[in-house]
MILO-765113 format. One record per residue (C-alpha): residue number from 1; residue in three letters; chain; y negated, x, z negated. Coordinates in Angstrom, 1 decimal, padded with zeros to 4 digits. Example, Ala and Ser with C-alpha at 12.3 -4.5 7.8 and 13.67 -1.06 7.14 Angstrom:
<pt 1 'ALA' 'A' <004.5 012.3 -007.8>>
<pt 2 'SER' 'A' <001.1 013.7 -007.1>>
This chain:
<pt 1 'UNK' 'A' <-012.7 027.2 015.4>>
<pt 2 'UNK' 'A' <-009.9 024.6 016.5>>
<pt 3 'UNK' 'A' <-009.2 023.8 013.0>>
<pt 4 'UNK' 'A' <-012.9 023.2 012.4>>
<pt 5 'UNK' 'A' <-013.7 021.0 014.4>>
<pt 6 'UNK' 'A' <-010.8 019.1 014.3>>
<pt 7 'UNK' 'A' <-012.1 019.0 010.4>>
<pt 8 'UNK' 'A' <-015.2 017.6 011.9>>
<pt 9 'UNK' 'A' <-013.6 015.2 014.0>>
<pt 10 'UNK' 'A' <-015.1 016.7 017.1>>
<pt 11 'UNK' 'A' <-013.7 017.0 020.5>>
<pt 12 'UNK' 'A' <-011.8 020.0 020.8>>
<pt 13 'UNK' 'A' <-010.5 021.4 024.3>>
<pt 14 'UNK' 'A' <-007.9 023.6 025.0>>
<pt 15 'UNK' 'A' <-008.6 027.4 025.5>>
<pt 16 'UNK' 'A' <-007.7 028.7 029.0>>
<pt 17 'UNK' 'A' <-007.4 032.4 030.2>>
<pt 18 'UNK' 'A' <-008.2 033.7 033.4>>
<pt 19 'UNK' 'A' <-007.5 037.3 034.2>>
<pt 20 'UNK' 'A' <-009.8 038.8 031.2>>
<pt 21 'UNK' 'A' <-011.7 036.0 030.5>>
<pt 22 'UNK' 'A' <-010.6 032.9 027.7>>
<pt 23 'UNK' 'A' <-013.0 030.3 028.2>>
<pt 24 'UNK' 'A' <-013.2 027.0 026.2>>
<pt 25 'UNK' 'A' <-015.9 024.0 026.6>>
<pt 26 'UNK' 'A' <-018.5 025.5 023.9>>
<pt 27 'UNK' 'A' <-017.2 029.4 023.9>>
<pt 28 'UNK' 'A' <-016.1 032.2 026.5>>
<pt 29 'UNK' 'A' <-014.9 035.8 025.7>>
<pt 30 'UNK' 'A' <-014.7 037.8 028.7>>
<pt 31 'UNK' 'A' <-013.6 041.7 028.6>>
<pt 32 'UNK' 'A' <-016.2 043.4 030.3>>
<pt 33 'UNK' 'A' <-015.1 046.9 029.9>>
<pt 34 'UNK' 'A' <-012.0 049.2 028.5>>
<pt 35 'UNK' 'A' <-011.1 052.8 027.3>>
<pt 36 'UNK' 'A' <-009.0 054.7 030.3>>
<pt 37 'UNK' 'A' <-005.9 054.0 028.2>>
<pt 38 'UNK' 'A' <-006.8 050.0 028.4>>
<pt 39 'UNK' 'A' <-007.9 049.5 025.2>>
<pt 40 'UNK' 'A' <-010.5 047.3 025.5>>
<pt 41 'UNK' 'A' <-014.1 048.6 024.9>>
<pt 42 'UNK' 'A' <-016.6 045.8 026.1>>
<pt 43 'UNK' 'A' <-016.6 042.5 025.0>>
<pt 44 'UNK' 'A' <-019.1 039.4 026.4>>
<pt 45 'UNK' 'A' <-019.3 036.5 024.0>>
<pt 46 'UNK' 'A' <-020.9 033.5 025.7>>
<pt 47 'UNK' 'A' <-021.9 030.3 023.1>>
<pt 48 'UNK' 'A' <-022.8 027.1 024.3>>
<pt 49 'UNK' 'A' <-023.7 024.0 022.5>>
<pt 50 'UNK' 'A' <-024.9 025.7 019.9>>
<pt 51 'UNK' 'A' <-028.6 025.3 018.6>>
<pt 52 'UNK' 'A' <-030.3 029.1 017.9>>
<pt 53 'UNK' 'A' <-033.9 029.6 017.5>>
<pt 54 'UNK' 'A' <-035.7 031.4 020.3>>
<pt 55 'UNK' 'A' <-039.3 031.8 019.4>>
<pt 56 'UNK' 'A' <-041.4 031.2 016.1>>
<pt 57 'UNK' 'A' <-041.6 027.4 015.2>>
<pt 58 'UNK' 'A' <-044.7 026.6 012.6>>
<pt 59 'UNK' 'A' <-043.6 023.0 012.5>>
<pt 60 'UNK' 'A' <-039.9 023.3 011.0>>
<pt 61 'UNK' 'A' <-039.6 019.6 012.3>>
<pt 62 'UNK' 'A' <-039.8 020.8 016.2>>
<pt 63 'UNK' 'A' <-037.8 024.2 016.1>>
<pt 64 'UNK' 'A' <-038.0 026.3 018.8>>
<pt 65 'UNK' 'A' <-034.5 025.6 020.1>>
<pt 66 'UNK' 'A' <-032.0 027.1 022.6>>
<pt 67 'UNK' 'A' <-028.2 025.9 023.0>>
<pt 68 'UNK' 'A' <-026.5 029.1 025.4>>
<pt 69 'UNK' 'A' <-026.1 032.1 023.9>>
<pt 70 'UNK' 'A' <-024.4 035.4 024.9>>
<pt 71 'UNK' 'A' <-023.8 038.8 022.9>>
<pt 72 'UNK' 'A' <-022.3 042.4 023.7>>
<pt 73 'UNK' 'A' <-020.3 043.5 021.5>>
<pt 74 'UNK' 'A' <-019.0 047.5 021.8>>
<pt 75 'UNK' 'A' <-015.6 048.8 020.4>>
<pt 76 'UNK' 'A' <-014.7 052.1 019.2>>
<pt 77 'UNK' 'A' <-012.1 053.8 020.5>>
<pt 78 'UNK' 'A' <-010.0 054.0 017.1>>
<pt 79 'UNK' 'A' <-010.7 049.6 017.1>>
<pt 80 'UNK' 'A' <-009.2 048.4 014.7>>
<pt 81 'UNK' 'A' <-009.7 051.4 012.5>>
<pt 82 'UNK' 'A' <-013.5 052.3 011.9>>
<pt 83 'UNK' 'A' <-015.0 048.3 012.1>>
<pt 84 'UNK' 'A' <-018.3 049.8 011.1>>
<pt 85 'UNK' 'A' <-018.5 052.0 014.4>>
<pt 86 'UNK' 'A' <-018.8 048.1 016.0>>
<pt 87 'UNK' 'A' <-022.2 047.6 017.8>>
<pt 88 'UNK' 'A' <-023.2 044.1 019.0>>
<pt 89 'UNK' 'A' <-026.8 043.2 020.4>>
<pt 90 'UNK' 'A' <-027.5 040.1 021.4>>
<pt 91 'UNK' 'A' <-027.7 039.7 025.3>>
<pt 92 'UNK' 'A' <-029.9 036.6 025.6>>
<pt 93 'UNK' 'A' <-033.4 036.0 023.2>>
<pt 94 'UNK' 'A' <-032.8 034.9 019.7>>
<pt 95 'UNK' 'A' <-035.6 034.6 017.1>>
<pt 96 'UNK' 'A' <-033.6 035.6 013.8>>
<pt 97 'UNK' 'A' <-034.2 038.0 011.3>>
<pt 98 'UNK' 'A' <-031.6 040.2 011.9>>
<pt 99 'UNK' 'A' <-031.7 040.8 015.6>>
<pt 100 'UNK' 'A' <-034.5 043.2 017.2>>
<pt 101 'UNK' 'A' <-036.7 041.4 019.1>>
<pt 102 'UNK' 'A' <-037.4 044.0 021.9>>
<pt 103 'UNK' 'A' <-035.2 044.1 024.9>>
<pt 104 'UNK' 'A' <-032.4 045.5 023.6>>
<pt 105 'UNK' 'A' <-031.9 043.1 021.4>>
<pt 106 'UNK' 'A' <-029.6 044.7 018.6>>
<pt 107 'UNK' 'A' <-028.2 042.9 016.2>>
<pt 108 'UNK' 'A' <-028.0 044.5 012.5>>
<pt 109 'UNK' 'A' <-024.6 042.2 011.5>>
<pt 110 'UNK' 'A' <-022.3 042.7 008.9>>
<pt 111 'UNK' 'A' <-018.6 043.5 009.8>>
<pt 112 'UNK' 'A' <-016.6 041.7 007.6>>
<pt 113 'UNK' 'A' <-013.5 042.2 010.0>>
<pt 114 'UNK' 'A' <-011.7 042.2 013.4>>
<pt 115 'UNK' 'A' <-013.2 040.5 016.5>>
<pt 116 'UNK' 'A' <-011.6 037.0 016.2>>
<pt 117 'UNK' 'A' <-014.0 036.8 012.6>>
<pt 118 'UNK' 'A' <-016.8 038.4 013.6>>
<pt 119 'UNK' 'A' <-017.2 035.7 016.3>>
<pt 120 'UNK' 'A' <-017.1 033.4 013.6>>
<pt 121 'UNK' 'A' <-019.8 035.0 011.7>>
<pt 122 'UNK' 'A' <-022.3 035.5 015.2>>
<pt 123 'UNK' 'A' <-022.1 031.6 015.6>>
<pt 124 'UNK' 'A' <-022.9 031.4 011.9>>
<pt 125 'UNK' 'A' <-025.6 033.9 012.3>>
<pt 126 'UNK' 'A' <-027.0 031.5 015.3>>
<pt 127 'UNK' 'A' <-026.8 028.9 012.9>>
<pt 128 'UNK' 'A' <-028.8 030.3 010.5>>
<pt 129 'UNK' 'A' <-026.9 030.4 007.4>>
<pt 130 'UNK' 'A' <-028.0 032.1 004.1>>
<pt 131 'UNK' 'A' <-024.6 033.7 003.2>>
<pt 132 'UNK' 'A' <-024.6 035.3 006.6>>
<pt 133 'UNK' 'A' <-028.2 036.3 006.6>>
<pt 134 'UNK' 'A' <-028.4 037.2 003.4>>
<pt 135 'UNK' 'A' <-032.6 036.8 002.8>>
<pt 136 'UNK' 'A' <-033.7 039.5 000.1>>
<pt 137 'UNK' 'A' <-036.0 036.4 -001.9>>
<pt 138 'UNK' 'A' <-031.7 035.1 -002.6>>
<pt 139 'UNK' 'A' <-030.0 038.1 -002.4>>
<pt 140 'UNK' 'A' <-032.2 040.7 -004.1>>
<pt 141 'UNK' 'A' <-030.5 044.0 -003.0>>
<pt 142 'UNK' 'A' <-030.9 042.9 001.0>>
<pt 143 'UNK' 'A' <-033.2 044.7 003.3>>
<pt 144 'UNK' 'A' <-035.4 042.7 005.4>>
<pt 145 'UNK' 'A' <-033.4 042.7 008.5>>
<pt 146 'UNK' 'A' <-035.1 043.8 012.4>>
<pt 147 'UNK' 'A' <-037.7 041.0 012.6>>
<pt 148 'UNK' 'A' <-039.1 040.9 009.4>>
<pt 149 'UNK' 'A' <-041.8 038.2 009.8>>
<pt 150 'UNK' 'A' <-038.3 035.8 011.4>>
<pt 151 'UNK' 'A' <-037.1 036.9 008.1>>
<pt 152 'UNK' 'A' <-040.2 035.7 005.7>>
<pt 153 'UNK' 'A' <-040.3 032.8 007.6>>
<pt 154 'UNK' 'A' <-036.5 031.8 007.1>>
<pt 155 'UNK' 'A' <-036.3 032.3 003.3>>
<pt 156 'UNK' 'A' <-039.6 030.4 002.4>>
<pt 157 'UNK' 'A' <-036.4 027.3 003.1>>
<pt 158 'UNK' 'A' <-033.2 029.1 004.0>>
<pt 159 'UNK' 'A' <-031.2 026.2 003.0>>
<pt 160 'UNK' 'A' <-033.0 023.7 004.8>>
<pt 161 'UNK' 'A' <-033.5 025.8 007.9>>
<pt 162 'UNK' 'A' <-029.3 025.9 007.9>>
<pt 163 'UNK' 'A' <-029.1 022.2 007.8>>
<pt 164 'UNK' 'A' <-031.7 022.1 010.1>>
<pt 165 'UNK' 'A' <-029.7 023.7 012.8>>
<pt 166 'UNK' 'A' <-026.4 022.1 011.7>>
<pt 167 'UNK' 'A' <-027.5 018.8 012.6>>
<pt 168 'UNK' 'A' <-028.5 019.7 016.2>>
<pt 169 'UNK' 'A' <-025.2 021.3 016.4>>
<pt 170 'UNK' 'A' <-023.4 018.1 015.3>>
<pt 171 'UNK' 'A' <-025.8 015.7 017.3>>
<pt 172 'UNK' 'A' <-024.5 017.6 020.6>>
<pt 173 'UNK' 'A' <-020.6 017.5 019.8>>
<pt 174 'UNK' 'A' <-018.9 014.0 020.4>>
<pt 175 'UNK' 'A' <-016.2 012.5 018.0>>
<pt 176 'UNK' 'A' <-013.0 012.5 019.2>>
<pt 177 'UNK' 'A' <-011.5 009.1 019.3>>
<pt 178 'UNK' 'A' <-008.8 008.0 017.1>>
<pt 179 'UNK' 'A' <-006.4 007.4 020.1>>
<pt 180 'UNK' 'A' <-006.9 011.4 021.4>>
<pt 181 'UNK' 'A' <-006.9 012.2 017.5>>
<pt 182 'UNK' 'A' <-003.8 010.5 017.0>>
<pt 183 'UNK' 'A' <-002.6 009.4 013.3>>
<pt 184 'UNK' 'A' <-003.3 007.1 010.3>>
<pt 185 'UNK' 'A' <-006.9 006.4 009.7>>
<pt 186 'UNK' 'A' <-007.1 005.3 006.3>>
<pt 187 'UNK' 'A' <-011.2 003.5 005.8>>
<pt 188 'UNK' 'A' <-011.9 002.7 002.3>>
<pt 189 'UNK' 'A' <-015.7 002.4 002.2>>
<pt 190 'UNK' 'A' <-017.1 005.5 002.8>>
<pt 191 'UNK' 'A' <-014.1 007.9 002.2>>
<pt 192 'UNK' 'A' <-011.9 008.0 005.0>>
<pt 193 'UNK' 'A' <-009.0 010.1 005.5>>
<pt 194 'UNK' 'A' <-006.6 011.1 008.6>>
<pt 195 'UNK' 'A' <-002.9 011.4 009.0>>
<pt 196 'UNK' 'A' <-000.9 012.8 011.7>>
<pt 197 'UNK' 'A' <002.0 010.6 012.8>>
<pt 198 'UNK' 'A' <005.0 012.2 014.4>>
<pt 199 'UNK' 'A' <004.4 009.9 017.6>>
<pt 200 'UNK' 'A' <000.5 010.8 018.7>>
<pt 201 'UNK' 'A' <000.4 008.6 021.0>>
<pt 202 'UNK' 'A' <000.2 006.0 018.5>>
<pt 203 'UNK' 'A' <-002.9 005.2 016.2>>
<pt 204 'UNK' 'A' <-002.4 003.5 013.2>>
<pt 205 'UNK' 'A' <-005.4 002.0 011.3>>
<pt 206 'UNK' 'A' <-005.3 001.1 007.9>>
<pt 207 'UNK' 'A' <-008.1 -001.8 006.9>>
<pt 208 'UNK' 'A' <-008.8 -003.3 003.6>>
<pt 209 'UNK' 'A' <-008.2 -006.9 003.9>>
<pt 210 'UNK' 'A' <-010.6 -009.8 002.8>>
<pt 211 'UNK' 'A' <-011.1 -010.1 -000.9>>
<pt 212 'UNK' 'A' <-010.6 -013.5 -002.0>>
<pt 213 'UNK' 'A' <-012.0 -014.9 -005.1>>
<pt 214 'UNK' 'A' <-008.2 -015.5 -006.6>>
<pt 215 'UNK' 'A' <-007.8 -011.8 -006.1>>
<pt 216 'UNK' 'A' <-010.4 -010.0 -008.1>>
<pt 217 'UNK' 'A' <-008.1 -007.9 -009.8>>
<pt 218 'UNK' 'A' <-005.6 -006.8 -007.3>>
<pt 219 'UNK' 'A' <-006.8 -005.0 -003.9>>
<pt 220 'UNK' 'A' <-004.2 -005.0 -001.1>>
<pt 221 'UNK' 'A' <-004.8 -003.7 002.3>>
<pt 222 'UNK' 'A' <-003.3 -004.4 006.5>>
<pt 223 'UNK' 'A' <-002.5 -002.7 008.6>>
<pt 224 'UNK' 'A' <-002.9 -003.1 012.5>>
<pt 225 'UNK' 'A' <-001.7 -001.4 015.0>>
<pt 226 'UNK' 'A' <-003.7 -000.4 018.1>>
C-alpha cells in the first residue's frame, strides 16, 4: 500500500510495531491468537479512512457511508499451505454483497493468496470494486454472493458505485507536499511527473517559462529551486 499511495501522491506514514501489533495511520494488523507451536492463528485487521457502505442507500448520491472497518481473519494450521481453509468475517457492519449480514458477519472472499494480498483485496472489497466482487450481470458464471439484494443493487452501476467510493476515499487522504515528497516536479499543463533526487531534502520544480511572441516555435522551460 506504500507504493500506492505514494503513486497517488498521498501522505504516507511509517508502519510501527508494537509487541504483536503493526499499526500505521489508515491500517492496524494485530495477532490476536496463535497455534501452541506459535504459528499465528488469529489475525485482527483494523481499516480506517476508508469509505464502506453500511446500510442500503436508495439515493446513490448520499451513500450510506462508514470510514473504520475491522475484520477477523482465521489461519489454518498448515498457513501457508491450504489458502482455501482461510476464514475471514467481517467484525464491524458492512452492507456488501459478499458479506452475511447477520451477526456473524462472514465474508464469502476469494483467496487469491498469502495474508499481505488478501488485505489488499478486503480494502478493495470495502471499496467496492467489480473485479473483486465479481457481480453475476458482468461476470456470468458468479453466484450472487451472501446479501443478494446488496448484490442486485450494486450491479444495476457497479462501475460507478466503485468510483463512487474512490472519491470519498481520496477526498479524506491529504497530498503530500513536494518538500516531504522530495524530487523534481516536472508541470507541463496537465501531465506532471515526479523525480527522486538523491538529496530529499531538496525540491526542485521545473516551470514552463513565459511564451513570447518571438518564440512560437521553440518552448524552453526554468527552473527554480525552492
Amino acid at each position: 500500500m506504500e507504493e500506492f499511495f505514494k503513486k497517488k501522491e498521498w501522505k504516507w506514514t511509517p508502519i510501527r510495531r508494537t509487541g504483536d501489533k503493526w499499526i500505521q495511520e489508515d491500517y492496524s494488523v494485530e495477532i490476536r491468537g496463535r497455534y501452541k507451536d506459535g504459528a499465528y492463528r488469529d489475525i485482527l485487521f483494523s481499516i480506517r479512512r476508508t469509505p464502506g457502505l453500511t446500510g442500503q442507500s436508495n439515493n446513490r448520491n448520499h451513500l450510506n457511508v462508514g470510514f473504520e472497518h475491522k475484520f477477523s481473519i482465521y489461519l489454518p494450521r498448515e498457513y501457508p499451505a491450504n489458502l482455501s481453509h482461510i476464514k475471514m468475517r467481517a467484525v464491524t457492519n458492512l452492507w456488501h454483497p459478499r458479506i452475511s449480514m447477520g451477526r456473524h458477519g462472514e465474508a464469502c472472499i476469494t483467496v487469491n493468496g498469502e495474508v499481505d494480498r488478501i488485505l489488499v483485496d478486503i480494502l478493495y472489497h470495502i471499496l467496492m470494486d467489480p473485479k473483486r466482487i465479481r457481480p453475476p450481470k458482468l461476470y456470468p458464471k458468479e453466484d450472487s454472493g451472501m446479501n443478494t439484494m446488496a448484490m442486485r443493487w450494486f450491479e444495476k452501476d457497479a462501475n460507478n458505485v466503485h468510483n463512487m467510493m474512490q472519491a470519498k476515499w481520496d477526498s479524506v487522504h491529504d497530498k503530500a507536499s513536494i518538500k516531504e515528497s522530495g524530487g523534481i516536479k516536472i508541470i507541463d499543463g496537465e501531465k506532471q511527473e515526479k523525480m527522486k533526487t538523491e538529496d530529499e531534502r531538496r525540491t526542485i520544480r521545473i516551470m514552463p517559462r513565459e511564451e513570447k511572441k518571438e518564440d512560437k516555435k521553440e518552448k524552453k522551460g526554468g527552473v527554480r529551486i525552492i
